[in-house]
C-alpha positions in Angstrom: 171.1 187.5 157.1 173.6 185.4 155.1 172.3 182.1 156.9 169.3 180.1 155.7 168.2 176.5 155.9 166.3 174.5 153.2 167.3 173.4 149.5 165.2 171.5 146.4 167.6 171.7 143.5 170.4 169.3 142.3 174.5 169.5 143.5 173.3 173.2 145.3 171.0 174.6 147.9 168.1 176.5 147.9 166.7 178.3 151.4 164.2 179.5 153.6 166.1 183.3 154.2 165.2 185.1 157.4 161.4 185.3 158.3 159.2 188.4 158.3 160.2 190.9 160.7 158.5 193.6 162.4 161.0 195.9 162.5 161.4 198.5 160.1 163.9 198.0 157.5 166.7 200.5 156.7 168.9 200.2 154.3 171.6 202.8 153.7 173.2 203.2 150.3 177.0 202.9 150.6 180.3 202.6 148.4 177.9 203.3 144.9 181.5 203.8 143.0 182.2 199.9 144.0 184.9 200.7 145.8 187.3 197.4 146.4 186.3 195.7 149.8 189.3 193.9 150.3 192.4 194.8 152.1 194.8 191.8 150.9 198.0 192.8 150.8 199.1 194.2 147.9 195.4 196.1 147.4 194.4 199.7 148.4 191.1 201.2 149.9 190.4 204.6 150.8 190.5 205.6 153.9 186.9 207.9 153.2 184.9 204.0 153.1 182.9 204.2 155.9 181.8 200.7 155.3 182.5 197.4 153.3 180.2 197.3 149.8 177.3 195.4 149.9 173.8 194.9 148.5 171.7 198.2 149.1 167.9 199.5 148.2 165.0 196.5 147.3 168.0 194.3 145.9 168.9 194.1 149.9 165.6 193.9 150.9 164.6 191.0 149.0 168.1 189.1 150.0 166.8 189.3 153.3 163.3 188.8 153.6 162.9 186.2 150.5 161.7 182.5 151.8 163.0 180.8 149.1 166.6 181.8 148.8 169.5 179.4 148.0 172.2 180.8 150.8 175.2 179.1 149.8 174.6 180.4 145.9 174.1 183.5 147.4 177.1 183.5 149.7 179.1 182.9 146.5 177.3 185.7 144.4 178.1 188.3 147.7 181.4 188.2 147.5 182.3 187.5 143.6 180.0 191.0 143.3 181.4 192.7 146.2 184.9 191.0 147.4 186.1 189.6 150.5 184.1 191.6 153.0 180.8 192.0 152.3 178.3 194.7 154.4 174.8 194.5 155.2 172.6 196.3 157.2 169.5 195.7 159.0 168.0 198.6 161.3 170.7 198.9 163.8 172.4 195.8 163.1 175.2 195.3 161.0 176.1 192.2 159.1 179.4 191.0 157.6 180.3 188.2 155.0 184.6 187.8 155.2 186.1 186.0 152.5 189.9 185.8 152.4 192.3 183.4 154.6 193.9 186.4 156.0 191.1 188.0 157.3 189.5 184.6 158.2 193.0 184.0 160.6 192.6 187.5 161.9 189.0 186.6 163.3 189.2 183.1 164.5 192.4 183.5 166.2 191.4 186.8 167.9 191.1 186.6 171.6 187.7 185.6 173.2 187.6 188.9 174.7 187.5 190.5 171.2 185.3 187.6 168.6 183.2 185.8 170.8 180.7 182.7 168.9 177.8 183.6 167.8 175.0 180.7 168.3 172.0 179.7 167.2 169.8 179.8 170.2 168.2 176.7 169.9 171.6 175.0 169.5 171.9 176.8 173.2 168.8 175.3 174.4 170.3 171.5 173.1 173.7 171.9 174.4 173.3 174.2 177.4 177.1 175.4 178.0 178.8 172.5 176.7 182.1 173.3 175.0 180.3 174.0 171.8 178.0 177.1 173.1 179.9 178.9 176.2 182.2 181.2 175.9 185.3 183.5 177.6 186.5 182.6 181.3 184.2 179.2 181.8 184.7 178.0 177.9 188.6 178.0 178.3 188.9 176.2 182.0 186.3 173.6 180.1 188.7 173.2 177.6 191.5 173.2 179.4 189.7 170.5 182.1 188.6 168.3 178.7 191.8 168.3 177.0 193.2 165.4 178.7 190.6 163.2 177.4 191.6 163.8 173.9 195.5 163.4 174.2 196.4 161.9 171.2 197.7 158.7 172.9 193.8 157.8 174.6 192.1 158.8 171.4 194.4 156.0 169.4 193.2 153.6 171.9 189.7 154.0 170.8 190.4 152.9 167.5 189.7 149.1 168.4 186.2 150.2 169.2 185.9 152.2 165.9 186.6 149.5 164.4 184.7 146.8 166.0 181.7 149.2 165.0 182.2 148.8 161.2 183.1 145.3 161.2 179.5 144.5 163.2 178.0 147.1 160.6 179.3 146.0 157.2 178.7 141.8 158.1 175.0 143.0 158.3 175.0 144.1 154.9 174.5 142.3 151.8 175.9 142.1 148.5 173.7 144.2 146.0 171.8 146.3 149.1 169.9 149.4 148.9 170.8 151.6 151.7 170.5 154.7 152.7 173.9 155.6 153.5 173.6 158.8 155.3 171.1 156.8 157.9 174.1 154.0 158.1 176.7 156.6 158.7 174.4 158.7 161.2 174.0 154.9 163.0 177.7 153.9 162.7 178.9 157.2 164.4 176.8 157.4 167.0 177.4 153.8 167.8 181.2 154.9 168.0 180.8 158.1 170.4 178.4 156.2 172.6 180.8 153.3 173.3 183.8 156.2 173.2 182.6 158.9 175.5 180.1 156.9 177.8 181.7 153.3 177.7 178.5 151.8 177.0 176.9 149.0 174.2 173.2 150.9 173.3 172.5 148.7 169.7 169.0 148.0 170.7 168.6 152.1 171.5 171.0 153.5 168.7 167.7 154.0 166.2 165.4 155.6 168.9 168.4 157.7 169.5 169.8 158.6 166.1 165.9 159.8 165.3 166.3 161.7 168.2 169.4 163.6 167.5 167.9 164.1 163.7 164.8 165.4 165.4 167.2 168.2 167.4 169.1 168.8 164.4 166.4 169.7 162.2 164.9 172.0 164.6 167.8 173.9 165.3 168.2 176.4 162.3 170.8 178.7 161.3 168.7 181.7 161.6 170.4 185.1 162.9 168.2 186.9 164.2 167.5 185.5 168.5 164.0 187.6 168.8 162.2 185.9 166.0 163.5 182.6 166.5 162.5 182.9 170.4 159.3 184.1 169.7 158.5 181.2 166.7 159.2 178.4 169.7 157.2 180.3 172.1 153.7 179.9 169.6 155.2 176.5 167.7 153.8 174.6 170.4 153.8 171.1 168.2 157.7 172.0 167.6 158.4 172.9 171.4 156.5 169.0 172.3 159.2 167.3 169.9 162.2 169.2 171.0 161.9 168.6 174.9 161.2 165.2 174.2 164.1 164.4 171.7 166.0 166.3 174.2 165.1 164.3 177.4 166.1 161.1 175.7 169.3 162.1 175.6 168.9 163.9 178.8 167.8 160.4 180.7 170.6 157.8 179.3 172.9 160.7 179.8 172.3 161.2 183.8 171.5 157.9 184.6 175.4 157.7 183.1 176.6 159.2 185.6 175.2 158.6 188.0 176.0 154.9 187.8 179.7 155.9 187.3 179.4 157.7 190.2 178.2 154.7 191.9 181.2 152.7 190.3 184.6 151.7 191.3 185.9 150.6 188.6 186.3 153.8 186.7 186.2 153.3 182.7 188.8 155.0 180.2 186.2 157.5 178.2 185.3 161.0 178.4 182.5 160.5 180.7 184.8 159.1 183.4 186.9 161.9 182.4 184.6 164.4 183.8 183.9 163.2 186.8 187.5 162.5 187.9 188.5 166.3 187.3 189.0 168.1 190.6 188.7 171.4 191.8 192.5 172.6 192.9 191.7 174.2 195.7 189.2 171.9 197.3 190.0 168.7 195.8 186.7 168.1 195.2 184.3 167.7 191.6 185.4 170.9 189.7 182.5 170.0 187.4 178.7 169.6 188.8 176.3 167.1 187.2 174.6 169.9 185.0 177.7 170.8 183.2 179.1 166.7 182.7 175.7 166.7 180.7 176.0 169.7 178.7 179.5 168.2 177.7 178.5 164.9 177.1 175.4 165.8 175.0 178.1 168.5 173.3 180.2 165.9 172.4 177.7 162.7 171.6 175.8 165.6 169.1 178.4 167.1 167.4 180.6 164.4 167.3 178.3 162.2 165.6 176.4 164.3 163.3 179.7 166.1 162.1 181.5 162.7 161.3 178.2 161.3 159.7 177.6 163.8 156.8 181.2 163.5 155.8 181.2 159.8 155.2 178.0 160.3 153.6 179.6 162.7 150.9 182.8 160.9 150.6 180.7 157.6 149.0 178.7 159.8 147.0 181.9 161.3 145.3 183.4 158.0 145.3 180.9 156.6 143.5 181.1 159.7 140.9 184.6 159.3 140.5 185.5 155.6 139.9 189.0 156.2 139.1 189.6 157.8 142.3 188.3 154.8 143.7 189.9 152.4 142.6 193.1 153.9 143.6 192.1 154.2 146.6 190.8 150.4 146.8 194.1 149.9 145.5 196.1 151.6 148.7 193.5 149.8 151.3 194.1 145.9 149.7 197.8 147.1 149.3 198.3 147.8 152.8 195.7 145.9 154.6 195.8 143.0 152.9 192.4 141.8 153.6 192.7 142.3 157.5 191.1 145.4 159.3 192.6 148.2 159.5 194.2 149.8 162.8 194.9 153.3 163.9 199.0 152.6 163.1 198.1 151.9 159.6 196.8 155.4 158.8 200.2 157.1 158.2 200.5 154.2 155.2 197.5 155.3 153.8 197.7 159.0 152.6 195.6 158.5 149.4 192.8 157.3 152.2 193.4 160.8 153.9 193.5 163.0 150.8 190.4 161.6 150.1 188.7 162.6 152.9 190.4 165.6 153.4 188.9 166.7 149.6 185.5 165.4 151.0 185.5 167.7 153.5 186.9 170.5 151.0 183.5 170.0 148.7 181.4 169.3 151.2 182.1 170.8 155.2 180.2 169.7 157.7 179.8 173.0 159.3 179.4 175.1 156.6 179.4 178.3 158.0 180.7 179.9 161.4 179.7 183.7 162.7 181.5 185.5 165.8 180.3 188.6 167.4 182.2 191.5 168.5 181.7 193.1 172.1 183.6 196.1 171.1 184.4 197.6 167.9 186.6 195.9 165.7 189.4 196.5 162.6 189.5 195.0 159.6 191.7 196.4 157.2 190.8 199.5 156.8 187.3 198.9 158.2 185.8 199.6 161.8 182.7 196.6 163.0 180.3 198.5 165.0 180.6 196.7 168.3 177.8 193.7 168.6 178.4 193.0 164.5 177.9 189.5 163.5 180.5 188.3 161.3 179.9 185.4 159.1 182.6 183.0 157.6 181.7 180.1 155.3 184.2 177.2 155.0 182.2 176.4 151.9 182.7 179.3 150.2 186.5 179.5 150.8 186.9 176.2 150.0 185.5 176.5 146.5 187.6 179.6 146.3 188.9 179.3 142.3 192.1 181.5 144.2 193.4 179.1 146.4 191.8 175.7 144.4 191.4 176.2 140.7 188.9 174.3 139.0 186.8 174.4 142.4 183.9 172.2 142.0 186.1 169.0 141.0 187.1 166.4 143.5 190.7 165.4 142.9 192.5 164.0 146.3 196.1 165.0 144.8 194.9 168.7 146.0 196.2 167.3 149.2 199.8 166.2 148.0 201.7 167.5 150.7 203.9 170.2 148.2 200.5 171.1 147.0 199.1 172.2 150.7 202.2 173.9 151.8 201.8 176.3 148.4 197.9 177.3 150.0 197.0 179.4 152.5 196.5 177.7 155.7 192.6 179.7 155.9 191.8 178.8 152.9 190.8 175.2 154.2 189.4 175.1 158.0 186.8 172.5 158.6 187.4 172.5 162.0 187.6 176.0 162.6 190.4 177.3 164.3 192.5 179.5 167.2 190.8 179.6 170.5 187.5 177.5 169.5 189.8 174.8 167.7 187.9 171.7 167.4 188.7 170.0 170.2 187.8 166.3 169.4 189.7 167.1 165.9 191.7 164.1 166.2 189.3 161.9 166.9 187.1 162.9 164.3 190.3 162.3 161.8 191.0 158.8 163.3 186.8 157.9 163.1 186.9 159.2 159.3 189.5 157.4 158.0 189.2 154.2 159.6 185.6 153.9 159.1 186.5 155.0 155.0 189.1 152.1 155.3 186.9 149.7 157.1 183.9 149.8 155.0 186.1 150.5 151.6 188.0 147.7 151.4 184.6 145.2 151.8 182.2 147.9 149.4 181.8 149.9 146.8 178.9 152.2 146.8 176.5 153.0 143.6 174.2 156.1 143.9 170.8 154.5 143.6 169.3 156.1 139.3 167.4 158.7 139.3 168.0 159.9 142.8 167.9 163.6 143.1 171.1 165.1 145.2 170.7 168.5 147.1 172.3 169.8 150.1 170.3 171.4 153.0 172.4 173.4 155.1 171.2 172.9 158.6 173.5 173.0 161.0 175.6 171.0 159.4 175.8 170.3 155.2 173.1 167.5 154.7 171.8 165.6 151.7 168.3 166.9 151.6 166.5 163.8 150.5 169.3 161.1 152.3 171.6 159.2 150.3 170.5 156.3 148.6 173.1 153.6 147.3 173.7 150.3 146.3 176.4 148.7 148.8 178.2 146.3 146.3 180.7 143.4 147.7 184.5 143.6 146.7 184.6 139.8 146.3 188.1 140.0 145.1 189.1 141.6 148.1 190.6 139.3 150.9 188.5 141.2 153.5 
């Protein structure tokens, strides 16, 4: 209910709500006294609330059925109307909005056992049971079988390739260009993940590849409600067509992956060799069967990419907005690079690089919204979840909190002055999620950020292209509906 898909105005997003539904819509009126929602220390509820407030009668109604809702706008209007958890109801299903870092903690650190993900189910039919999607027993022995991939150590010796990958990127450009930055980006990343996870060089493939993932991505939606969205692929046959064949193209480089590194005996140092060297304790043998090496890969190659991608793409556009805060930050990168390219031991000498980034991700998260579901029921505060409740939290909602980052909507990198984070919540700020279904590739999507933003930084300067309209369409991740057009300008007085 509080997850939609589309947007056509500028700096916000308008969507496509949930479609029609058969069922027969009940709305019960609740809390009419506006009773506070929120159970923040310091704050009182009676214990006679039976549920969270929430949008009742046709103002509900339209909430849910409208096609042409703006989601995040609404997300924002929920809970400055109602507080920090938010109730709706549709027939027997119950629907929650949470909006405060404590209660945020409380949910994503729960046990598996008690919040379990809730996902779309065509981001199921993409990823199979890939880290991303599965859950309980099997998602933590993945995890724990994947982590040694990502030690922190390995993941600082891909940085050579990340940064081979922008040097070959930004000596194709020219002075004055028009690009379309979030197609670079989308190219650049998947360039890096490819040559990280699978070991392998696929420039003449990375277009027919990247149109592939952005064919996936825009036909998984957010939607929330399984039945209909089964039921639309089922008679969509055009939309099934594109899906299975964007899918098999990853699918066949994928298999025929490993199957060659099966066939190798020179094992490589990337995920994909990863995989296939984890054993089963007891027998000694594969602990991981073909099936499930793919779901991971295509896991990882998808979400590492995509993620990573969108925001680069927003840190140039608010570079470009902000010129002051880019020119200090050109200032740091000729400072400590000195014209050369930057390595992964530089990073730690360039924090005004991070807190850029960092305040990118603030405006403008990737993954904009999360939702868990409860097998049993659940306590809040003073609330009870019905068991099978989906629970919605959106990092771009608590990120633009005014509570936790006055003047919200302004992008200012000193927010991330280390006395300055110690003084916020640590929930209030959690673009990679957090407790059981931490991010796993966290780190290396830190070490991709900020050395491609040093990389390409310290040759250009981005322009937004005049006259270009800027809206965000919250997919699965937080995307510039209409790309991201700019000018890539040279630094000629830069000794890179």
């Amino acid at each position: 209910m509080f997850a939609g898909r589309q947007a056509n105005s500028r700096h916000v997003m308008t969507s496509k709500a949930l479609p029609w539904t058969r069922r027969l819509i009940k709305f019960s009126e609740r809390n009419p006294k506006g009773l506070p929602s929120t159970t923040v220390p310091g704050t009182s509820v009676s214990s006679t609330v039976a549920d969270p407030p929430g949008p009742t009668g046709l103002s509900a109604i339209i909430l849910c059925l409208s096609r042409q809702r703006d989601p995040l706008r609404e997300l924002g209007e929920l809970a400055r109307k109602y507080g920090d958890i938010v109730h709706m109801q549709l027939g027997s299903r119950h629907d929650y909005l949470v909006n405060h870092p404590d209660h945020i903690k409380k949910i994503l650190c729960a046990p598996q056992s008690e919040m379990a993900r809730s996902t779309p189910p065509g981001l199921k039919r993409l990823l199979g049971s890939g880290l991303l999607t599965s859950q309980g027993d099997y998602h933590r022995r993945h995890k724990r079988l994947l982590a040694p991939a990502f030690h922190r150590e390995l993941v600082r010796q891909w940085g050579s390739t990340i940064v081979t990958e922008c040097e070959r990127l930004r000596d194709c450009w020219q002075d004055r260009t028009e690009l379309d930055v979030e197609y670079e980006m989308l190219r650049l990343t998947l360039a890096i993940v490819l040559k990280v996870f699978l070991r392998v060089d696929l420039k003449e493939r990375t277009d027919e590849i990247a149109t592939a993932a952005n064919t996936l991505i825009q036909m998984i939606h957010c939607r929330t409600l399984p039945v209909i969205d089964d039921l639309l692929d089922k008679v969509a046959l055009g939309r099934i067509r594109r899906f299975k064949h964007a899918r098999d193209r990853f699918d066949t480089i994928v298999y025929r992956m490993i199957r060659e590194r099966r066939a190798s005996s020179s094992p490589e140092h990337d995920l994909l060799s990863a995989l296939l060297q984890v054993q089963d304790e007891e027998t000694g043998s594969s602990a991981l069967t073909d099936q499930e090496i793919r779901d991971e890969v295509v896991t990882m190659l998808i979400a590492g990419h995509e993620t990573t991608a969108h925001a680069l793409t927003w840190t140039w556009f608010l570079l470009s907005q902000h010129p002051q805060v880019e020119l200090k930050l050109h200032a740091e990168l000729d400072s400590v690079l000195n014209g050369r390219l930057p390595v992964v031991d530089d990073l730690e000498s360039l924090p005004y690089n991070r807190m850029v980034f960092s305040e990118a991700m603030r405006l403008y998260p990737p993954v904009w919204i999360v939702a868990r579901r409860n097998p049993n029921a659940w306590s809040l505060g003073n609330y009870t979840f019905p068991p099978g409740s989906f629970i919605f939290l959106s990092q771009y909602l608590i990120q633009r909190d005014p509570r936790f980052f006055p003047d919200p909507d302004r992008f200012d990198p000193e927010r991330w002055a280390p006395n300055a984070v110690t003084q916020r919540p640590r929930y209030s700020y959690f673009p990679f999620g957090g407790g059981p279904r931490q991010c796993l590739g966290e780190g290396l999507a830190w070490i991709i950020g900020l050395l491609v933003l040093a990389s390409i930084g310290q040759r250009f300067q981005f322009s937004l292209v005049p006259r270009q309209q800027i809206a965000l369409e919250p997919l699965i991740t937080l995307r510039p509906k209409y790309g991201m057009r700019m000018i890539a300008n040279r630094r000629f007085h830069s000794a890179g």
